[in-house]
N, C-alpha and C positions, 0 to 999 in steps of 0.2 A: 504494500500500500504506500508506503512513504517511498520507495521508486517512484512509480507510478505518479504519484504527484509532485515528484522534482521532475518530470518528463513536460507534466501539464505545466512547471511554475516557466521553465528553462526551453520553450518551444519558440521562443522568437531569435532563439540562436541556432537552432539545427530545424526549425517548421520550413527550411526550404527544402529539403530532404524527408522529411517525417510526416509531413503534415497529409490528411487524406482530403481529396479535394472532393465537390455534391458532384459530380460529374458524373452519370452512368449510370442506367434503368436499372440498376438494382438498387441505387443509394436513395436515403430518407430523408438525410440531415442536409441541412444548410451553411453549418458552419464547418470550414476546415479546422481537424483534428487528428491530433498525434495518433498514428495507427501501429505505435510498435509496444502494446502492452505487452507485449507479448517476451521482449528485453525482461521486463519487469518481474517475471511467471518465470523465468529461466533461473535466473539471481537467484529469485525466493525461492525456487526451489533447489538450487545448489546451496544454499544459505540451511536452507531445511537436512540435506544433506551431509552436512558438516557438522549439526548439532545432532546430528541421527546416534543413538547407540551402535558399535561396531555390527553387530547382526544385521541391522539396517542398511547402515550405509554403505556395507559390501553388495548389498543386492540392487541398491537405487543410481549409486553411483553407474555400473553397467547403463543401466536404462538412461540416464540422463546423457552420456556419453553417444549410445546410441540417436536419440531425437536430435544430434546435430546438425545431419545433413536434412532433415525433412524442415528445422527452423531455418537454417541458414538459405535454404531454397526459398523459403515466405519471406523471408526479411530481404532480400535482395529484392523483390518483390515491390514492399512497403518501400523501401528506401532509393535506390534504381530507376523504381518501376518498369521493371523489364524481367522479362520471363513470360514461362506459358504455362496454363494451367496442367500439361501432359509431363512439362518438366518437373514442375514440384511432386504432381505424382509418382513420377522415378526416383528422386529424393526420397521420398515418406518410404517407399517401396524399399529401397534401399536399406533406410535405417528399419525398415523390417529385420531385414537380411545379416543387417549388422548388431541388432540384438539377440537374434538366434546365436551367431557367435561368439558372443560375448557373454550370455547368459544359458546358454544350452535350452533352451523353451524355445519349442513353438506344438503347433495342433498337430495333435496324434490322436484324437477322439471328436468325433461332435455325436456322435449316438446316433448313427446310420450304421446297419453294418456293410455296405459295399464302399462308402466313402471312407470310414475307420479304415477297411484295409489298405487303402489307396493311402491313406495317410502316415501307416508305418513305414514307408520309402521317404528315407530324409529329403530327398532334393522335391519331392511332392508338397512334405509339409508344411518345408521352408517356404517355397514358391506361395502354396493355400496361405499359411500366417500372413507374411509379408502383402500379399491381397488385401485381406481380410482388414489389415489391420491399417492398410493405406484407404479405403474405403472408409472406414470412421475415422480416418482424419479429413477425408475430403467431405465427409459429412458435416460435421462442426464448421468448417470451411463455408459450407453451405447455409446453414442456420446463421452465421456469424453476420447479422444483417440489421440488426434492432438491438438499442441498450440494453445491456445486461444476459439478450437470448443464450447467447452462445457460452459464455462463463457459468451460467447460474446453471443451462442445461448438463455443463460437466462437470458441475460441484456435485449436483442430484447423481449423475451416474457414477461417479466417485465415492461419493455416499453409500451407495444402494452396493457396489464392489468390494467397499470396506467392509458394510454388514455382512454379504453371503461370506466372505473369508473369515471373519470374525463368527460366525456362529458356526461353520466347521474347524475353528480352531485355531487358524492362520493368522497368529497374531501380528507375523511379521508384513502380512501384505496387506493385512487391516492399516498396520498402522503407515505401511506407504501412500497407502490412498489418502490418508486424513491428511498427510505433508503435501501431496499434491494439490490436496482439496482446499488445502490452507493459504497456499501462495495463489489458488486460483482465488481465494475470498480476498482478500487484497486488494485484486487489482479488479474486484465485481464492486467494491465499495464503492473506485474511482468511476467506475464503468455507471454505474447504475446511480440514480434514473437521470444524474446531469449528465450521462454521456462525453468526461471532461477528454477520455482517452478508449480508444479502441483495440483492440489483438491485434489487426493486421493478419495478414496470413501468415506471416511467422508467430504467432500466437495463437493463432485458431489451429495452423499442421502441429506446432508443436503439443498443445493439450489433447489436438484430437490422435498423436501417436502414443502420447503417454496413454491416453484412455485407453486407446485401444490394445495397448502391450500389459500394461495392468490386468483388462479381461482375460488377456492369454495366459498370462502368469494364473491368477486365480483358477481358472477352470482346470489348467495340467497340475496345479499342485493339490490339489483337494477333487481325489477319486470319487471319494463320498459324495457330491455333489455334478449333478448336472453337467452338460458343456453348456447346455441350452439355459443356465443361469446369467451366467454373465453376459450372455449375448442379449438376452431379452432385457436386462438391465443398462445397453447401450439402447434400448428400443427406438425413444423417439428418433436421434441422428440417423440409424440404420433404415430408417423408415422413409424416411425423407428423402434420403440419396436412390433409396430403390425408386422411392415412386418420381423424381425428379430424372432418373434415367430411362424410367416406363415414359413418362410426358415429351422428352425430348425428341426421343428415337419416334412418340406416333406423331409427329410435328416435322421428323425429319430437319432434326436442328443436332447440332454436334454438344455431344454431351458438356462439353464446361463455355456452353454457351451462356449467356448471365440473359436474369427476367426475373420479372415480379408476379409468377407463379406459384412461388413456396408456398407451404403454406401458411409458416409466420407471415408473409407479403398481403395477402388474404384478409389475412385477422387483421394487418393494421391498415388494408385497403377498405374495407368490406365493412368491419365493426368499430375500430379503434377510431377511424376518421370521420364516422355516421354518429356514434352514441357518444360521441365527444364533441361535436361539428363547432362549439365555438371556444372550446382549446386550444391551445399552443402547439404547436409542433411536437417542443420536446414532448408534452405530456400525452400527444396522442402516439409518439414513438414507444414511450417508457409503460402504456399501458397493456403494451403486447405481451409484455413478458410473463408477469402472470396466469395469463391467461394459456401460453403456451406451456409453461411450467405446471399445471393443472393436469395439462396432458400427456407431459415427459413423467409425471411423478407414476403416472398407472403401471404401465411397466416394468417401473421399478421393483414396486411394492409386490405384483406379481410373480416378479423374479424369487423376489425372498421368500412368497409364501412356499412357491410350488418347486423352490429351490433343488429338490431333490427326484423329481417328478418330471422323467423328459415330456410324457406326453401330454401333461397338464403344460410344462412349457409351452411344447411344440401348439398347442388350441390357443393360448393368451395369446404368443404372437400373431397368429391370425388374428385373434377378436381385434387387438390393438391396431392392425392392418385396417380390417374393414370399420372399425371405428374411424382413423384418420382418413378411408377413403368417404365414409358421411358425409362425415365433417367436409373434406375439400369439395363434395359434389354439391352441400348446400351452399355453400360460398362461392361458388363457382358459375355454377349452372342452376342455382336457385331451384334445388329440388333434392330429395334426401335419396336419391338413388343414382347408381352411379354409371354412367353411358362410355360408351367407349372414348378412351384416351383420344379423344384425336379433335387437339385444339389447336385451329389454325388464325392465323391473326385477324382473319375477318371473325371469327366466332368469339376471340376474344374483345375487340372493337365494341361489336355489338352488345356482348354482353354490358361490358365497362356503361355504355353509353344508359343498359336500362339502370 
């Protein structure tokens, strides 16, 4: 937090570099802002690190070592501004690859038996993690759109990662999530709801590969529990990114093409700018967040009920599926059932317009 806010005091000396400008159909805000929280989230948590008990910090360090090249690819990004969105994913991809080595985990079970076998072949499972796990970073990536969504949505699923480890026993990966969770609280204080500083995509790749190597870790180290736990406790980002890849491809638009489709974009197009209409800006930005955290919490919660339970898992994540497809079909197409994916910009037009 106190990063974070020598970033916001200190931006009229590096804001030619830093600063995020309203430019680009997916932005809300108006005023340009520092977009490197993400600097901040790295610190605190090597800072977290260093105060860690020795059992700790031998296993976080790895990880933190690991997410360099997936931050360093977002922050040339922020700062540059230069790069593609296929290269940051070969970055994130990367520090997949580079934490298998360095930590010896990655997925050798998700509770299929034809994919289980496929996953005892090292170079399979390496290649599966390092997917899997660049997929919720470009998720977060994605959500990172509105004050506070993207931070607060990886405090909940750090939360929710900490509990299933902790109620199978896993003290020591409880307590890396609460150190994650804690430098992400920090810089959600600065974040939320005055929006003073943003992640940046070096803060949004960097939390969303911690989160997502955290799930990895949790599921291979505690048998006793699910693989389908932690995943459904990534729920809302993993959700997101599926169905913002189902929408692209029936539109025939190239997947890290940007729009205000999400469905946080929705909520604060649809509701936050209608049932607020003579609000301020920030306040119809900052109302989103709740509202989406309402939804990331479900999953969560489900994770840890049915923790041990793949096929209660494997039904929540659908429910939670066809719930957010509802939800996006009444916001969308003003009706609670859902038609097929294929939004084209005169359908989108029209709609906007009723």
């Amino acid at each position: 937090m106190v990063i974070c806010l020598a970033i916001v005091w200190t931006a009229r000396w590096h804001g030619a570099h830093t600063l995020d400008s309203s430019a680009g159909v997916q932005k809300v805000h108006h005023t340009p802002t520092p977009r490197i929280g993400g600097v901040a989230i790295l610190i605190g948590c090597w800072i977290g690190w260093y105060f860690a008990p020795p059992e700790i910090s031998v296993m976080l360090g790895p990880i933190m070592v690991a997410a360099t090249p997936a931050f360093v690819a977002g922050a040339v990004e922020d700062t540059l501004k230069r790069g593609r969105v296929t290269e940051r994913l070969i970055a994130t991809f990367a520090s997949g690859v580079l934490a298998w080595w360095l930590t010896g985990d990655s997925l050798t079970r998700v509770g299929i038996g034809g994919v289980d076998w496929l996953l005892t072949i090292t170079p399979v499972s390496v290649l599966f993690t390092a997917f899997a796990v660049g997929g919720v970073a470009n998720a977060i990536n994605i959500i990172d759109g509105l004050n506070g969504l993207a931070a607060s949505t990886v405090l909940v699923c750090l939360s929710g990662l900490g509990m299933l480890a902790f109620l199978n026993g896993d003290a020591e990966m409880a307590k890396i999530s609460f150190i994650l969770g804690g430098a992400t609280l920090g810089f959600l204080l600065v974040n939320y709801p005055s929006g003073k500083i943003f992640l940046g995509d070096g803060g949004a790749y960097l939390l969303g590969f911690l989160l997502g190597w955290v799930a990895v870790m949790v599921a291979m180290r505690n048998p006793a529990m699910s693989p389908w736990a932690p995943l459904l406790a990534c729920g809302y980002p993993i959700l997101e990114v599926l169905f913002s890849m189902a929408r692209r491809t029936a539109r025939t638009l190239k997947l890290g093409h940007p729009d205000r489709l999400h469905l946080h974009s929705l909520v604060w197009s649809r509701i936050a700018r209608k049932w607020l209409v003579g609000a301020s800006g920030l306040r119809q930005n900052s109302s989103v967040m709740p509202m989406m955290l309402a939804y990331a919490c479900i999953p969560v919660v489900l994770s840890i009920w049915f923790r041990k339970n793949t096929i209660g898992l494997m039904f929540a994540f659908i429910a939670c599926a066809f719930l957010y497809a509802f939800i996006y079909a009444r916001l969308i197409h003003f009706r609670w059932t859902m038609p097929k994916l294929r939004l084209t910009s005169r359908d989108t037009k029209r709609r906007s317009d009723r």
